[in-house]
Every structure is written in C-alpha cells, then in structure tokens.
C-alpha positions as CSV (number, residue, x, y, z in Angstrom):
1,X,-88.6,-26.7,53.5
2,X,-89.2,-29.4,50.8
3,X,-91.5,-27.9,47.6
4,X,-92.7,-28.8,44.3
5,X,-93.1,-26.6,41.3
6,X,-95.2,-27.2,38.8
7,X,-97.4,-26.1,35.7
8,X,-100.1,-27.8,33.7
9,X,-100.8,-27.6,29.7
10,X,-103.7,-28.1,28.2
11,X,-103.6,-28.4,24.4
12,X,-100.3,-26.8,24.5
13,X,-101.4,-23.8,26.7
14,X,-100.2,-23.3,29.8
15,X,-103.4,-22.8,32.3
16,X,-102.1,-22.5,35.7
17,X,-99.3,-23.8,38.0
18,X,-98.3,-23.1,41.3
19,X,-95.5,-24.8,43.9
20,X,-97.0,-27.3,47.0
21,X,-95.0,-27.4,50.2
22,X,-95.9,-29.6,53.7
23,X,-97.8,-26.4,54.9
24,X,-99.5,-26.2,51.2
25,X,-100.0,-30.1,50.4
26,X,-102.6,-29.1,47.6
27,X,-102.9,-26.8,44.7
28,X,-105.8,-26.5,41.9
29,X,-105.7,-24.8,38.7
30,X,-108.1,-25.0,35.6
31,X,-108.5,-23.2,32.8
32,X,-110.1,-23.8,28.9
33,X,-108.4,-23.4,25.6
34,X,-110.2,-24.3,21.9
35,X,-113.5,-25.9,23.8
36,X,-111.0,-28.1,26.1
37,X,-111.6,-27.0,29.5
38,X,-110.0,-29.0,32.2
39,X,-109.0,-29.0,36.3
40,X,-106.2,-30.4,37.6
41,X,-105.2,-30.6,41.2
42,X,-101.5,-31.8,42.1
43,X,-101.0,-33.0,46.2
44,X,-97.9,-34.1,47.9
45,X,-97.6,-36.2,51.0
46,X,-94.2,-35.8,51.7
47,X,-94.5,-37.8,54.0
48,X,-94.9,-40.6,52.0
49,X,-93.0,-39.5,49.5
50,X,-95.2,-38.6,46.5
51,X,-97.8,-36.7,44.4
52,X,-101.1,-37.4,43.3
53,X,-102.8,-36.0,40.4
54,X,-106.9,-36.1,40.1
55,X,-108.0,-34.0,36.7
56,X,-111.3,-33.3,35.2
57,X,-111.5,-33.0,31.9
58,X,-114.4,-31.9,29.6
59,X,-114.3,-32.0,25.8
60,X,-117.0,-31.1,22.7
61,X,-117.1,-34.7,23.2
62,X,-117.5,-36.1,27.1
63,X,-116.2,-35.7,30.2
64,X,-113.8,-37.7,32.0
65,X,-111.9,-38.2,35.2
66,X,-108.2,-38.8,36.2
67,X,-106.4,-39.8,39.5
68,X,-103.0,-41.4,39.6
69,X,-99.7,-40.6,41.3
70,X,-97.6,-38.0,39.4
71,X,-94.2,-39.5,40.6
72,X,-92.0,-40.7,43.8
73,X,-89.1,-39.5,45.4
C-alpha cells in the first residue's frame, strides 16, 4: 500500500508528524513553541497523485492561513 511520512517544525521544533495512506488520506498535528502556536493538516489523493497542505498559524502578532499542494508524484 502506497504511504507518506511526514513531520512538521515549527520554529525549529518538531510538533507532530504522522504517515497518510489511501485508507488514512488525512492527518493533523499542532502544537506551540516560543508563543508560535500552529496546525497543520497534510492529505493525499493518491488518486490524483498529490498532497495538500492547509496550516493555521497564530503568532504574538496575527493569525494567518495556508493551503497549497505539498508536492506531486
């Protein structure tokens, strides 16, 4: 079965990670380090071919909002 393995960093911390498979498309992990605190959750549609990101992250400062695809295969 086809899997992805990841981990995310957040100000050079790791703060989760975990490994998405067709049965598991979706994983999300958050944690906070220094006042950072952020969420991030990876999916795969494999079949399609590739993996999304969407992160929210909050700072002393704002808050703000990712989505993108991670990568292709």
């Amino acid at each position: 079965m086809p899997q992805i393995t990841f981990s995310v960093y957040l100000a050079g911390v790791r703060i989760g990670g975990g490994t998405i498979n067709p049965t598991n498309p979706s994983v999300t992990v958050g944690g906070s380090v220094d006042g950072f605190k952020a969420e991030a959750t990876i999916t795969a549609d494999f079949a399609a071919k590739k993996a999304t990101y969407h992160i929210d992250l909050e700072t002393p400062f704002s808050s703000n909002t990712f989505d993108g695809t991670l990568f292709t295969w």
